[in-house]
C-alpha positions as CSV (number, residue, x, y, z in Angstrom):
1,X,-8.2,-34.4,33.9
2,X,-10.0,-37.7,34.3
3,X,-11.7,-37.2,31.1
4,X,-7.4,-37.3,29.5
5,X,-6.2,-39.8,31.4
6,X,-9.2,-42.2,29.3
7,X,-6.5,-42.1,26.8
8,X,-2.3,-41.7,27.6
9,X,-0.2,-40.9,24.7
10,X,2.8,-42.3,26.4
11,X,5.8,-43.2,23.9
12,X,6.3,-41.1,20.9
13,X,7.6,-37.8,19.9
14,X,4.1,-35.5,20.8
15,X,3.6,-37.3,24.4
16,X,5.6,-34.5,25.9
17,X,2.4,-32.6,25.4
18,X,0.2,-34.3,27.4
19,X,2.7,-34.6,30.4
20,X,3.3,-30.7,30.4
21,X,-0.6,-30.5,30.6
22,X,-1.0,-32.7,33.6
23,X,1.8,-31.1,35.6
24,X,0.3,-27.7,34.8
25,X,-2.7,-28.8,36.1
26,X,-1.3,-31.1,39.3
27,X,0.9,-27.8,39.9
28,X,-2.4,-25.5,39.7
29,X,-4.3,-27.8,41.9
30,X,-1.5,-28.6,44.3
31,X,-2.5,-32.2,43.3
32,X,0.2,-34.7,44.3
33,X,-1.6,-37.5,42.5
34,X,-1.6,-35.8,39.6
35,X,1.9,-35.2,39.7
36,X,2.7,-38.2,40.6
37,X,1.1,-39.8,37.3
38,X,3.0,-37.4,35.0
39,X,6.4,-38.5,36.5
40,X,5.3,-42.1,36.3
41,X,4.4,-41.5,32.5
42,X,7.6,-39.6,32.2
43,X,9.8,-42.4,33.9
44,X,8.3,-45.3,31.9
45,X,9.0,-43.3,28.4
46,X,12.3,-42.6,28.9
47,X,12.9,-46.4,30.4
48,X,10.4,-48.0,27.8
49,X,11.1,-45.2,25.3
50,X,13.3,-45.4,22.2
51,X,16.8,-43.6,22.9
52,X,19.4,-45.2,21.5
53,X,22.8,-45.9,22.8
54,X,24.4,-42.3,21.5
55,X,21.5,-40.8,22.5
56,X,19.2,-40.3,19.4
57,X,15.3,-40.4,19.5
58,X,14.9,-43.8,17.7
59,X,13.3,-42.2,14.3
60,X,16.9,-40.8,13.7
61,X,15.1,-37.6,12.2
62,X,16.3,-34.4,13.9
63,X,13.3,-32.8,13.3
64,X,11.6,-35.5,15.9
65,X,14.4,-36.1,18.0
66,X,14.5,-32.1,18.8
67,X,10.4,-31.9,19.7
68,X,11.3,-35.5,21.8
69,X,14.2,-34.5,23.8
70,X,13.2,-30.8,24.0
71,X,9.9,-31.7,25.2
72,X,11.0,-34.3,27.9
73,X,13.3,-31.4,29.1
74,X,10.6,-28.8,29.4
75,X,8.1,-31.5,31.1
76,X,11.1,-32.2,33.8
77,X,11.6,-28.9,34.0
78,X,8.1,-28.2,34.9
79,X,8.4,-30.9,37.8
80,X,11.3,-29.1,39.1
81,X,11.6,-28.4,42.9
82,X,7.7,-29.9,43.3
83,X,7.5,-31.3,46.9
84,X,4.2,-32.9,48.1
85,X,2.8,-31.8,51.0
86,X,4.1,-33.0,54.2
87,X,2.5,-36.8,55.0
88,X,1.9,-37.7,51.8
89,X,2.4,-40.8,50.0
90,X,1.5,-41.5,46.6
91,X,-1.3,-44.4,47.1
92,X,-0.5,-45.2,43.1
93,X,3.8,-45.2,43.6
94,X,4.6,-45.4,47.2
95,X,6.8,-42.5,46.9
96,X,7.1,-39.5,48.4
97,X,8.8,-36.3,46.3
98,X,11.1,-33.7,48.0
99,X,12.3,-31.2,45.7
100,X,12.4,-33.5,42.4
101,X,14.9,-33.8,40.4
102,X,14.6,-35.8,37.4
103,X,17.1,-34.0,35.3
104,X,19.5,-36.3,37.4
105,X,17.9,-39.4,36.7
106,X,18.5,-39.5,33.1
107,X,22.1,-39.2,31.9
108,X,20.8,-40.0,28.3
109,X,18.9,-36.6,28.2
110,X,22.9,-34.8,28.0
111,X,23.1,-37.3,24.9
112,X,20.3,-36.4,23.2
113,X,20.7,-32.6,23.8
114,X,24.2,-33.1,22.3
115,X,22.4,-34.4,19.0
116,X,20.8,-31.4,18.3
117,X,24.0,-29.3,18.6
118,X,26.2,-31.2,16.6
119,X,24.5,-33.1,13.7
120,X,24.7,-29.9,12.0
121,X,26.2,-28.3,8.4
122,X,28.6,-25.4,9.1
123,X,26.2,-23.0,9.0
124,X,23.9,-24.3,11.8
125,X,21.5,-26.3,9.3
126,X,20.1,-29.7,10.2
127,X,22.2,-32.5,8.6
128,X,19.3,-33.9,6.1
129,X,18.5,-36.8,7.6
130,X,15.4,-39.2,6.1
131,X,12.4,-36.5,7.4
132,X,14.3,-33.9,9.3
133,X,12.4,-30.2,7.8
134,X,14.9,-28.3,5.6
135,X,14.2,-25.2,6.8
136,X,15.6,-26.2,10.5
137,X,18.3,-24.7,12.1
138,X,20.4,-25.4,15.8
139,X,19.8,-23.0,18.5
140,X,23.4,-23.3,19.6
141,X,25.3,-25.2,16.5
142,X,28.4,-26.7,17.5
143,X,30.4,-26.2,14.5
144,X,33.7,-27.2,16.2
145,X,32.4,-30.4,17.0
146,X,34.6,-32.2,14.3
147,X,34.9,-35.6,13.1
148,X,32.7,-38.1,15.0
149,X,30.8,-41.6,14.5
150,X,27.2,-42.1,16.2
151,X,27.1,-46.0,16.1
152,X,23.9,-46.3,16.8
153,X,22.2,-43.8,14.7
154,X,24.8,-44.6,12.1
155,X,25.9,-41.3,11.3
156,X,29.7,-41.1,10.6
157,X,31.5,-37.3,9.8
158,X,35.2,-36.2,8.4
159,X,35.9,-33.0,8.7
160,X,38.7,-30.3,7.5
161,X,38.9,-26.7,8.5
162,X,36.9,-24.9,11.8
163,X,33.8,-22.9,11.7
164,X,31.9,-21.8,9.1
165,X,34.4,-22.7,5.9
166,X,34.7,-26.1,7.7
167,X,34.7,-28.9,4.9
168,X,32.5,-31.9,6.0
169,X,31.7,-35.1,4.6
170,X,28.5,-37.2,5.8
171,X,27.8,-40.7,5.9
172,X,24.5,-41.6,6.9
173,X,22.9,-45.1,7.3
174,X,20.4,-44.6,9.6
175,X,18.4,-47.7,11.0
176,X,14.4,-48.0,10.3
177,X,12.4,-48.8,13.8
178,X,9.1,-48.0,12.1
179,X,9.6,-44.7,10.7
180,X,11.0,-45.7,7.1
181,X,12.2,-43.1,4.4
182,X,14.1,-44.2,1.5
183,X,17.5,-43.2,2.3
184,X,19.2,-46.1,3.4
185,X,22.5,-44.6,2.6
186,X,23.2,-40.9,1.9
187,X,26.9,-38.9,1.7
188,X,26.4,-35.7,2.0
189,X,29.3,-32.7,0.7
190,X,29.8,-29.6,2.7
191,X,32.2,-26.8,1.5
192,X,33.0,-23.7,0.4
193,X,30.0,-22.3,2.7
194,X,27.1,-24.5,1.0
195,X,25.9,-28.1,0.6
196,X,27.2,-29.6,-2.2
């Protein structure tokens, strides 16, 4: 543990890693301070970190925005219900933790896990967006989502028809904060069951 905190990946899309790892191991040891360090880390990426307005991970790539959110979730659940032992106060916060809850803390994260429902073709596939892997597929696709604009990731869909043989036209102008593929402006054709 001291020998990983010499280095803190603290923003980007893999840091979720390294938080899960300390809480694993503050949990294992009963180690408050521990704890208490991966829910500062946690705090100051999600208040330092990249979300935009509509709730999309900054590189506006569904492949990264998926590992970010659904990594942030898994590390808050892992702090779930942690309460430190009666007495103590963190000597690095101040604070004291009582069954933590940090789910409620961040009303972006029901954004973000929005995102990766909805930014979808008909049949559950990614919306190509600048890096996103073709091969990706929702969990739990809202097809029925419809028409919808995302003003800060600049995504903007039309849509005709319901499930599956749902027509939908893309219009994607995503922004570039650092991660930079050449597709400053893409329209994209579902129908008839395929991408045209």
């Amino acid at each position: 543990v001291d020998f990983a905190q010499t280095y803190l990946p603290t923003q980007g899309n893999m840091a979720n890693s390294y938080w899960r790892g300390l809480i694993q191991i503050g949990r294992a040891l009963g180690d408050s301070d521990i704890i208490h360090r991966a829910v500062e880390l946690v705090r100051d990426f999600v208040a330092e970190g990249k979300f935009l307005s509509d709730g999309f991970w900054s590189e506006v790539t569904l492949s990264y925005h998926v590992q970010t959110i659904n990594g942030l979730v898994s590390a808050i659940e892992l702090l779930d219900g942690w309460s430190d032992p009666e007495g103590y106060i963190s000597p690095r916060t101040g604070l004291r933790f009582d069954s933590l809850d940090m789910a409620s803390e961040f009303p972006i994260i029901a954004k973000a896990l929005e995102i990766n429902r909805i930014v979808v073709y008909p049949n559950g596939t990614y919306l190509p967006i600048q890096d996103t892997w073709a091969n990706a597929t929702a969990r739990q696709p809202d097809t029925g989502a419809g028409s919808f604009l995302l003003p800060a990731g600049k995504i903007g869909r039309v849509t005709q028809g319901s499930g599956r043989n749902q027509t939908q036209l893309n219009l994607n102008f995503q922004p570039k904060y650092g991660h930079i593929h050449r597709d400053g402006l893409n329209i994209t054709l579902f129908a008839n069951g395929a991408e045209l």
